[in-house]
NUTI-650013 format. One line per 3 residues: number of its first residue (from 1); for each residue x, y, z of C-alpha. Coordinates in pm, 1 decimal, decimal comma. Each point is the difference from the previous one (the first is absolute). Example, Ala and Ser with C-alpha at 12.3 -4.5 7.8 and 13.67 -1.06 7.14 Angstrom:
! residues 2
1 = 1230,0/-450,0/780,0 | 137,0/344,0/-66,0
This chain:
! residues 317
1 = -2242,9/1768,1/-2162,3 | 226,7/253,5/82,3 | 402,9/-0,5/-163,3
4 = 188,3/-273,3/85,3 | 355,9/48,1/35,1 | 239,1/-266,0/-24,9
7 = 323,8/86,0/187,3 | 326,0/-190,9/-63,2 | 208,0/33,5/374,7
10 = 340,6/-93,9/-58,5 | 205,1/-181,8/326,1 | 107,2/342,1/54,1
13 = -320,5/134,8/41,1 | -171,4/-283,2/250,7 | 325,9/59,7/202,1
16 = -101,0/349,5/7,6 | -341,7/-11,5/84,6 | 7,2/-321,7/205,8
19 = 52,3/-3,6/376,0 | -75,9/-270,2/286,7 | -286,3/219,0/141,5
22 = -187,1/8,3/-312,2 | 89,2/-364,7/-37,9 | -152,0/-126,0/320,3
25 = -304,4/215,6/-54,9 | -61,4/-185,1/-333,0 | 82,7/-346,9/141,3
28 = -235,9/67,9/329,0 | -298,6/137,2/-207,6 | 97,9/-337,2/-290,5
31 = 12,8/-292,1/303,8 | -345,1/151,4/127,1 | -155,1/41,3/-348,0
34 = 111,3/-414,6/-88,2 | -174,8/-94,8/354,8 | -306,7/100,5/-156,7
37 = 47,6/-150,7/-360,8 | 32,2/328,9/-151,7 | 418,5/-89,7/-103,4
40 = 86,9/-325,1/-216,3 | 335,8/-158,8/-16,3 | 135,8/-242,1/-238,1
43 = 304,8/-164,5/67,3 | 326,7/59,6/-171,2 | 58,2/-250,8/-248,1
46 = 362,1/-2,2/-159,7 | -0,9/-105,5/-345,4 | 395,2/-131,0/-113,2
49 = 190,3/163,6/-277,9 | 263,8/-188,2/-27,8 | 248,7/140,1/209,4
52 = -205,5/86,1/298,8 | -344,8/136,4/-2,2 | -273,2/274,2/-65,9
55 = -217,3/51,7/321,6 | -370,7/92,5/-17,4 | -208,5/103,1/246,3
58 = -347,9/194,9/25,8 | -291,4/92,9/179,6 | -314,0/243,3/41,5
61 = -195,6/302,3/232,7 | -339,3/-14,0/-83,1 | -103,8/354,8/140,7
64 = 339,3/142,8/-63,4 | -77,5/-93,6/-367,9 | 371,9/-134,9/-32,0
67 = 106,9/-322,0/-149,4 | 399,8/-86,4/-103,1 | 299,8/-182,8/-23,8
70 = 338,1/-21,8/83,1 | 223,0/-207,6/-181,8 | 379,4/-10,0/-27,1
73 = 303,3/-159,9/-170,6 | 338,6/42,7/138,8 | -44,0/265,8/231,2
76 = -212,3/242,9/-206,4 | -316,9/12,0/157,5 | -322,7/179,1/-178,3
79 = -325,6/76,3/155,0 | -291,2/45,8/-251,5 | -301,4/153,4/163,4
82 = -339,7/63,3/-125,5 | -318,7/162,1/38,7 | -301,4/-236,4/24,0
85 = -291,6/226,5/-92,5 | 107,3/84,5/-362,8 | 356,5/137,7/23,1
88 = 183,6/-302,8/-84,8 | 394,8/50,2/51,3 | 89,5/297,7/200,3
91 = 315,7/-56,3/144,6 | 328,7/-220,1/-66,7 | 253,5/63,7/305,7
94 = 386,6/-104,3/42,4 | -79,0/-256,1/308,4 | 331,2/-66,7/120,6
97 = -12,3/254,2/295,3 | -371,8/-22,3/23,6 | 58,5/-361,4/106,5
100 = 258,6/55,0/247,5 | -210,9/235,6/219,4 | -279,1/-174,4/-78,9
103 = 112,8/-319,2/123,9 | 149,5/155,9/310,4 | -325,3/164,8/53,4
106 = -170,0/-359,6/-29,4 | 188,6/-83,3/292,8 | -77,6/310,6/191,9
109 = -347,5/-58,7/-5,2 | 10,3/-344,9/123,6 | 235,6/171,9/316,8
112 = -304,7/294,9/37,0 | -240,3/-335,8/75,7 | 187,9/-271,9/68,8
115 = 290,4/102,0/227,3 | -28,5/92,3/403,7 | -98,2/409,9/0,2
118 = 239,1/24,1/243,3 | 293,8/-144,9/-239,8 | 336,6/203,4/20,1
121 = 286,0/-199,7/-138,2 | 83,4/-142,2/-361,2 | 257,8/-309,1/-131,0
124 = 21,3/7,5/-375,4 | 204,8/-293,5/-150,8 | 95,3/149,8/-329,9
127 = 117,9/346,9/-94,0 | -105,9/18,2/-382,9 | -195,6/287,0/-169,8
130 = -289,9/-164,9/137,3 | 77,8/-28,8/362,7 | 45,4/355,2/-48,6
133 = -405,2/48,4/-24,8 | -83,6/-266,2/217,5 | 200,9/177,3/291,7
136 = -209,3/341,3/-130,9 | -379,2/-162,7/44,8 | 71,0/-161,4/304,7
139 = 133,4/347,4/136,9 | -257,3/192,1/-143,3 | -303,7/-202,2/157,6
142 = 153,3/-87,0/353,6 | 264,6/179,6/229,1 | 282,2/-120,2/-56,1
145 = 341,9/77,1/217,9 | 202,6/-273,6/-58,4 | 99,4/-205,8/-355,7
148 = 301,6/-328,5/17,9 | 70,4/-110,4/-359,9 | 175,0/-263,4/-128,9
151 = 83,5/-120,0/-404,7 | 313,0/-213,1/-72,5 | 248,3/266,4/-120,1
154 = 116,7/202,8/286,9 | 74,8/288,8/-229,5 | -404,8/34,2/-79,3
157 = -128,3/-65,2/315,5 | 221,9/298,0/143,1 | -81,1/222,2/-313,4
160 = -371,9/-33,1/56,1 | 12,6/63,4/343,1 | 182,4/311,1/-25,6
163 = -255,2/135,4/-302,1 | -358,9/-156,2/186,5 | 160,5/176,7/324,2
166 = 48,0/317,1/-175,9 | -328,4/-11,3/-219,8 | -240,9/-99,2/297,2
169 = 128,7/136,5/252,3 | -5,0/-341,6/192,7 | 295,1/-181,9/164,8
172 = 74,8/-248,9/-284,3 | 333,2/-250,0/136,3 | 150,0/-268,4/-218,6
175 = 31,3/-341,1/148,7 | 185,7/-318,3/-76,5 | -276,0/-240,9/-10,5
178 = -344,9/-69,7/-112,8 | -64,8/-153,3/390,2 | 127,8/377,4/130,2
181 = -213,3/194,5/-258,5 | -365,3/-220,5/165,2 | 123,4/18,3/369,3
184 = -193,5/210,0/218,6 | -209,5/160,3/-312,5 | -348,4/45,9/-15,3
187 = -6,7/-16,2/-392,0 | 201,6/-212,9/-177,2 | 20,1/96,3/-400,9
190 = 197,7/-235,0/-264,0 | 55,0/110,3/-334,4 | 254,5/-273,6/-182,2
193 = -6,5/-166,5/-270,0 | 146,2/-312,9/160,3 | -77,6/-330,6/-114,6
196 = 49,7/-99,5/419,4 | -209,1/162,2/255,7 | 167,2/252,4/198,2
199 = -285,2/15,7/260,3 | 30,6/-367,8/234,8 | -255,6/-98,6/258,8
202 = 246,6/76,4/276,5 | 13,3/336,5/-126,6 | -360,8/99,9/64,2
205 = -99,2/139,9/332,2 | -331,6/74,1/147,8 | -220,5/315,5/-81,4
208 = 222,5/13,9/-354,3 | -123,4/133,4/-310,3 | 187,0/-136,2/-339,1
211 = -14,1/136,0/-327,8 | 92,6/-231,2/-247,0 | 72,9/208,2/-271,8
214 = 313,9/-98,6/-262,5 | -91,0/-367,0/-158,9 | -320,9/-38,8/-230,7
217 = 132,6/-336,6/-157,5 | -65,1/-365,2/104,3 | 341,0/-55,6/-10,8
220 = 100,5/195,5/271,5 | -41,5/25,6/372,7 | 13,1/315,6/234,8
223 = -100,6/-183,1/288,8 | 14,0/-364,1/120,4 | -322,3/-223,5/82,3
226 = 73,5/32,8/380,1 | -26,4/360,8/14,9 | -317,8/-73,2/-236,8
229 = -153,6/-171,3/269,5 | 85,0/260,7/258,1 | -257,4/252,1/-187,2
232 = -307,6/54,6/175,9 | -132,1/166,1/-297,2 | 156,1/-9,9/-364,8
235 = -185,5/249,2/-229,7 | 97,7/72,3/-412,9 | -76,3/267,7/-248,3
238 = -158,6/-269,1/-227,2 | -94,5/-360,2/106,8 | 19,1/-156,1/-367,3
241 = 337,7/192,5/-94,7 | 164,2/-150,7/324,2 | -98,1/-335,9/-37,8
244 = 199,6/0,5/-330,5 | 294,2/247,8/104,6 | 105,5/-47,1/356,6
247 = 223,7/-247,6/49,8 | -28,9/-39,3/373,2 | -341,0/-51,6/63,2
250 = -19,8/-215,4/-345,3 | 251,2/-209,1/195,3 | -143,1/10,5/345,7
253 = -365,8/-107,3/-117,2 | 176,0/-267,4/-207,3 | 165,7/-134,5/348,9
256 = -374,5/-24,6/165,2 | 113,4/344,8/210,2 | -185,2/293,9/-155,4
259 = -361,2/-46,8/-112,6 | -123,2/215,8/-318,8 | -302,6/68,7/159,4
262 = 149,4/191,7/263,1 | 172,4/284,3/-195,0 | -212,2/328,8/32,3
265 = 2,6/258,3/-236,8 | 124,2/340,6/130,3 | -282,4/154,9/-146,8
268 = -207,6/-127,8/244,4 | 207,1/82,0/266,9 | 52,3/370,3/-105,8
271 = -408,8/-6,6/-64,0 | -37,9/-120,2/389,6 | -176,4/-303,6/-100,7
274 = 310,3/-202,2/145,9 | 132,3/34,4/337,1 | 413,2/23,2/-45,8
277 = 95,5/-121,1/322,2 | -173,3/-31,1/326,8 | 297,4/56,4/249,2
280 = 361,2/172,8/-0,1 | 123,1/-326,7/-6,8 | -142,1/-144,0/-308,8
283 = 206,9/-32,1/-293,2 | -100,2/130,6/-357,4 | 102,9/-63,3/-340,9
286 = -30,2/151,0/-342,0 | 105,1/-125,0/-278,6 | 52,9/262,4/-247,2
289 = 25,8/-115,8/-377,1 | -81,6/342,2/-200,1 | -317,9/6,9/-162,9
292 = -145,3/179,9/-296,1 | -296,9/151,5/150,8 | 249,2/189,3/225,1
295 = 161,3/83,1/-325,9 | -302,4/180,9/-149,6 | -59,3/176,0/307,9
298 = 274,2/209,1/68,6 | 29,7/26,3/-403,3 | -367,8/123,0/-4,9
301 = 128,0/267,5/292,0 | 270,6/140,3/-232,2 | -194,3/34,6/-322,9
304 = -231,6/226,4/230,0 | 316,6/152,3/192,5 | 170,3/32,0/-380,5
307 = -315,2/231,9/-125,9 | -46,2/161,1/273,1 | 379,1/158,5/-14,0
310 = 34,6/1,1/-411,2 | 222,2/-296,4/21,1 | 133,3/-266,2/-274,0
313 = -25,0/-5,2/-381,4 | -359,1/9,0/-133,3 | -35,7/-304,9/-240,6
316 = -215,4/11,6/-376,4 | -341,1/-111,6/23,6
């Protein structure tokens, strides 16, 4: 076996090397590789300390020869990746960042497959460091001219306009309600961490895709069970991680509205073993709740990126 080198990338050094292109490429090639049983997820379990809790979360890529985990405690997220053939560790990667694209990639790739090709206009409802990367996939996989977004402080809402304008190059205008930020908008993204939903039946027109991207807690709601209903199609990154992490469809099947054996993986949408919708009119769903196999992909991409450009600390054998 040839030298193994174990790289230590710092947050500064995934910001570095990380972009949304090579982010989508690794998500694409991951979603395709799970269709086939080649990538296994387990579910984030949180484990309590006390005064909140340590997150865990891993998975596997059989050919890749990858395995890992991610795991986390107030806001310092680690990614420890290794080599399945014999190398054991070779990487352990500041994931803060890495999660942020990652996750707005996640969302991207359910747009590339899920959303009407001819899809041109954006509402966002929430202007955090997230919604940042969610506006960045969806603009990166469809054609984007127009973006509304709304978030509860006025002084945000304008702020991210004016720096998503600028960054994209898209028309990005702040508006003073979650109902402005869905009218007329062929994708509809939310990104909160609100405990209500901010997405209502009402809301939801025809031929709509919706990204629901912010909540991955049973507590919380992004949307309400009548826009649940509306969906045509409701897909997730991970069938056993949503049934114990998103609130709204935990709540909807509770009501007798949403049936488990409905939700579709995405994988087998992006594999073209699921049809996404079967008119302009239909409505789709995902429901995004950040997975770990999505994790070790991109993560796998930078160790390989990393070497290839003599980047991060080498760590002892």
């Amino acid at each position: 076996m040839p030298e193994i080198k174990r790289l230590f990338l710092t947050e500064a050094d995934v910001t570095g090397l990380l972009d949304m292109e090579l982010a989508l490429e690794a998500l694409d090639d991951a979603f395709r590789a799970r269709s086939s049983g080649d990538v296994r997820n387990e579910p984030r379990k949180r484990i309590p300390t006390g005064n909140g809790s340590m997150n865990f979360m891993a998975a596997s890529w059989t050919s890749r020869g990858w395995a890992g985990h991610k795991s986390y405690v107030s806001g310092d997220f680690r990614v420890m990746l290794y080599g399945t053939n014999g190398e054991g560790l070779i990487a352990v990667l500041g994931a803060g960042r890495m999660g942020q694209v990652r996750t707005g990639a996640a969302s991207g790739i359910a747009t590339r497959y899920m959303a009407r090709e001819d899809s041109s206009s954006v509402g966002i409802i929430g202007s955090g460091y997230q919604a940042e990367t969610q506006l960045e996939a969806v603009c990166a996989v469809r054609d984007i001219k127009d973006v509304k977004v709304f978030s509860r402080t006025a002084e945000k809402r304008e702020r991210f306009a004016s720096t998503m304008s600028e960054r994209l190059g898209v028309n990005v205008i702040a508006v003073d309600s979650k109902e402005a930020a869905a009218e007329g908008m062929d994708v509809l993204v939310a990104v909160t961490s609100s405990v209500e939903p901010v997405i209502t039946g009402d809301m939801v027109e025809p031929g709509m895709h919706i990204n629901a991207a912010g909540n991955n807690s049973w507590m919380k709601r992004e949307l309400d069970t009548a826009a649940i209903v509306k969906a045509d199609l409701v897909a997730c990154d991970d069938i056993d991680q949503t049934k114990i992490e998103c609130g709204e469809l935990m709540r909807a099947a509770e009501a007798g509205h949403f049936a488990w054996e409905s939700l579709v993986r995405l994988d087998r949408i992006v594999a073209g073993l699921r049809t996404a919708r079967y008119s302009d009119d239909e409505i789709t769903l995902f429901e995004s709740q950040g997975v770990a196999f999505e994790d070790i992909a991109v993560c796998g991409r930078l160790y390989e990126l990393a070497l290839e450009r003599s980047v991060g600390v080498e760590l002892p054998g």
